[in-house]
C-alpha positions in Angstrom: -17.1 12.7 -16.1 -16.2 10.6 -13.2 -18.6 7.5 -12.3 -20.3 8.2 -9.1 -18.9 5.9 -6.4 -21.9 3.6 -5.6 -21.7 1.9 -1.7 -22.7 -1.4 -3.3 -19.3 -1.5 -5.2 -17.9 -0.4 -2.2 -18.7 -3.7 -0.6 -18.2 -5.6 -3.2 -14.7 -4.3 -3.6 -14.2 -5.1 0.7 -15.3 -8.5 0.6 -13.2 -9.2 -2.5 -10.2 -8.0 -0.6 -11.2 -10.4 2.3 -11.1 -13.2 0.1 -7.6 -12.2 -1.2 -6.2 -12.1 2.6 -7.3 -9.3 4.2 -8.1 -9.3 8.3 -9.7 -6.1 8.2 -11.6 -3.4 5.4 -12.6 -0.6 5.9 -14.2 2.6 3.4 -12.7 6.1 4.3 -13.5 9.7 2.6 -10.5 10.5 1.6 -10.7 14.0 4.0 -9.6 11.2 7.0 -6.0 10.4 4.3 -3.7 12.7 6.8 -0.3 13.4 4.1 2.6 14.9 6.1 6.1 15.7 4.3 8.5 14.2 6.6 7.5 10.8 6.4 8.3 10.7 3.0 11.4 12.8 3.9 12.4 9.9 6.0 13.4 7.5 2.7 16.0 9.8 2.3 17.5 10.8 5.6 17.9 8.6 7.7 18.4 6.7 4.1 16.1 3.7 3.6 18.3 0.7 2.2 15.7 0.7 -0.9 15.7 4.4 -1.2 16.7 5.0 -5.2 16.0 1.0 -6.1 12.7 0.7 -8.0 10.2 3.2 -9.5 7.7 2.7 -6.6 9.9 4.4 -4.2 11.7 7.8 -3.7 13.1 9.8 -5.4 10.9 8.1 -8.8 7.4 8.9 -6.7 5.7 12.3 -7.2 5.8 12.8 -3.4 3.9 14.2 -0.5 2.5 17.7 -2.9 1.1 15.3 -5.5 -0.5 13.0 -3.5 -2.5 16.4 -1.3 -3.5 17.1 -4.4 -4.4 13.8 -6.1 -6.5 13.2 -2.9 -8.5 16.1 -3.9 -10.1 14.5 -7.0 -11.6 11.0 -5.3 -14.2 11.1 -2.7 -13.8 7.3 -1.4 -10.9 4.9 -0.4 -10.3 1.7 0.6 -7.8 0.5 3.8 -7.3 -2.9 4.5 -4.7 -4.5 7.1 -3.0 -8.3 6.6 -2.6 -9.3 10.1 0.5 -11.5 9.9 3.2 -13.2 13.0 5.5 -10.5 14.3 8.4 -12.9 13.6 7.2 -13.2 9.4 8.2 -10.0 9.0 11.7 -10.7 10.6 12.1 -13.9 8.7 12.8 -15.4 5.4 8.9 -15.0 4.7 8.9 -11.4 4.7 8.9 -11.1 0.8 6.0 -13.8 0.4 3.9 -11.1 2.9 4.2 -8.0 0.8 4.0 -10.1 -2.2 0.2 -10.9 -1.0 0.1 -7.0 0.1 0.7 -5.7 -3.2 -1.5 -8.5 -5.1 -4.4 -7.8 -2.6 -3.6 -3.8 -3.8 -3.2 -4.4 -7.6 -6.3 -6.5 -7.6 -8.7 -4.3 -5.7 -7.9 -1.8 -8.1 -8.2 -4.0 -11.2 -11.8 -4.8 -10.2 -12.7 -1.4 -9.4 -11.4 -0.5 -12.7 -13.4 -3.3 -14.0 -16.7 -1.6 -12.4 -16.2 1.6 -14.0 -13.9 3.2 -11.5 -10.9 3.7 -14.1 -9.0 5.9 -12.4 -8.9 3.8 -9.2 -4.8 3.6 -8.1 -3.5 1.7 -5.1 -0.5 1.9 -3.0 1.5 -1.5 -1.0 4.3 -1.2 1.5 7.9 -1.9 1.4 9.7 -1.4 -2.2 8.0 -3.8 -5.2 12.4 -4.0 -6.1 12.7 -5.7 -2.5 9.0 -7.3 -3.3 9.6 -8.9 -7.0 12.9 -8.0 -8.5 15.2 -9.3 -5.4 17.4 -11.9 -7.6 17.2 -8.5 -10.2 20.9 -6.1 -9.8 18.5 -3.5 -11.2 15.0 -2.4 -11.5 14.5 -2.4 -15.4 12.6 0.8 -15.2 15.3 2.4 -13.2 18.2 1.7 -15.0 16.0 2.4 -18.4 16.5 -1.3 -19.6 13.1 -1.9 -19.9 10.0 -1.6 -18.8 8.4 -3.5 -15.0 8.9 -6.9 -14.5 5.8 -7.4 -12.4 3.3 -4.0 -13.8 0.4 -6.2 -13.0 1.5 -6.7 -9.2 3.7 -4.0 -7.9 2.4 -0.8 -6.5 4.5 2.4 -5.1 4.6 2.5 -1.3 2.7 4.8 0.3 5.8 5.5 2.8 7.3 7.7 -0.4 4.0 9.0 -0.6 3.6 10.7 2.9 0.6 8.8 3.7 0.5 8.6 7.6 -0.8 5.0 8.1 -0.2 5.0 11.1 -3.5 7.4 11.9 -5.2 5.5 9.3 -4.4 2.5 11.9 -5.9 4.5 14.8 -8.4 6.2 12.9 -9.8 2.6 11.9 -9.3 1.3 15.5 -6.8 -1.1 14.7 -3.9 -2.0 16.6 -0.3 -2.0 14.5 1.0 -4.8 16.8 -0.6 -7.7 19.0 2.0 -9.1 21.5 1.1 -12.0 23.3 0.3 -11.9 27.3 3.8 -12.1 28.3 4.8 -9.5 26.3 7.2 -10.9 23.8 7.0 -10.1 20.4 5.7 -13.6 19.0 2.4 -12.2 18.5 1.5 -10.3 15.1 1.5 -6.8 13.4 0.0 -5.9 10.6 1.4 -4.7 6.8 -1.4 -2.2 5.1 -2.8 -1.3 1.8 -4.7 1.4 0.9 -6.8 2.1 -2.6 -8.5 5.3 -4.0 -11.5 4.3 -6.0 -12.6 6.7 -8.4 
């Protein structure tokens, strides 16, 4: 039997991923999770440059079909944004901002496991090869050398998982990217997480 997701360990969990970085929380049913095939269909063609790299990305994820029906079996989920400087994610700081998206993921899941919620699984961004294991020729799962380097940390991208974020965005009323008043693109975007409590 499933532990009843209570709204008070709702918030809990949303002001705990505030403290670990987060601009913005919000709780969704997961009815509002909109899964559609070809996103995920777009790691492979036109090929992502991580596509086939780590086990958090395709072709090592269950996919678009498994996540439809996954999202049948939780009721509540948890979408947070890290607002960050356009330019970060064009920089030599890019890996330091998913690293805090995928610790921000892992640990709102920890602590809703910690509540009761055991079956509680997040999802990052980008893939936890390009994340963790850069200075790595191969992810150890991967190449069947071992197990993850980083199992506490690195979550699958929800890119390999069909998950639209971009009407999660909208349906949240959040905007992806803040430019300034002139225009340019020196103001900041945002990298997501998302976390299915249950």
């Amino acid at each position: 039997m499933n532990k009843a997701v209570s709204n008070h360990d709702l918030e809990l969990l949303m002001e705990s991923a505030r403290k670990k970085g987060a601009t913005d929380v919000i709780v969704f049913d997961t009815s509002a999770i909109v899964v559609e095939d070809h996103l995920a269909d777009r790691c492979r063609e036109p090929r992502c440059s991580n596509y086939g790299l780590s086990r958090s990305c395709p072709p090592y994820v269950k996919g678009p079909s498994a996540m439809r029906e996954d999202l049948q079996t939780y009721a509540h989920a948890i979408f947070f944004r890290i607002e960050v400087p356009y330019y970060g994610l064009h920089s030599d700081g890019h890996r330091e901002i998913f690293q805090l998206l995928h610790e921000t993921v892992s640990g709102i899941e920890r602590e809703a496991s910690a509540m009761g919620y055991t079956r509680s699984k997040g999802f990052a961004g980008n893939s936890c090869k390009e994340v963790f294991c850069y200075d790595y020729l191969e992810c150890a799962v991967v190449s069947g050398k071992g197990g993850c380097r980083h199992p506490m940390q690195a979550r699958p991208s929800m890119s390999g998982f069909g998950i639209h974020v971009a009407k999660l965005m909208e349906k949240a009323g959040w905007s992806m990217n803040r430019k300034q008043a002139d225009g340019s693109d020196s103001g900041t975007t945002s990298v997501c997480g998302l976390v299915l409590i249950g």
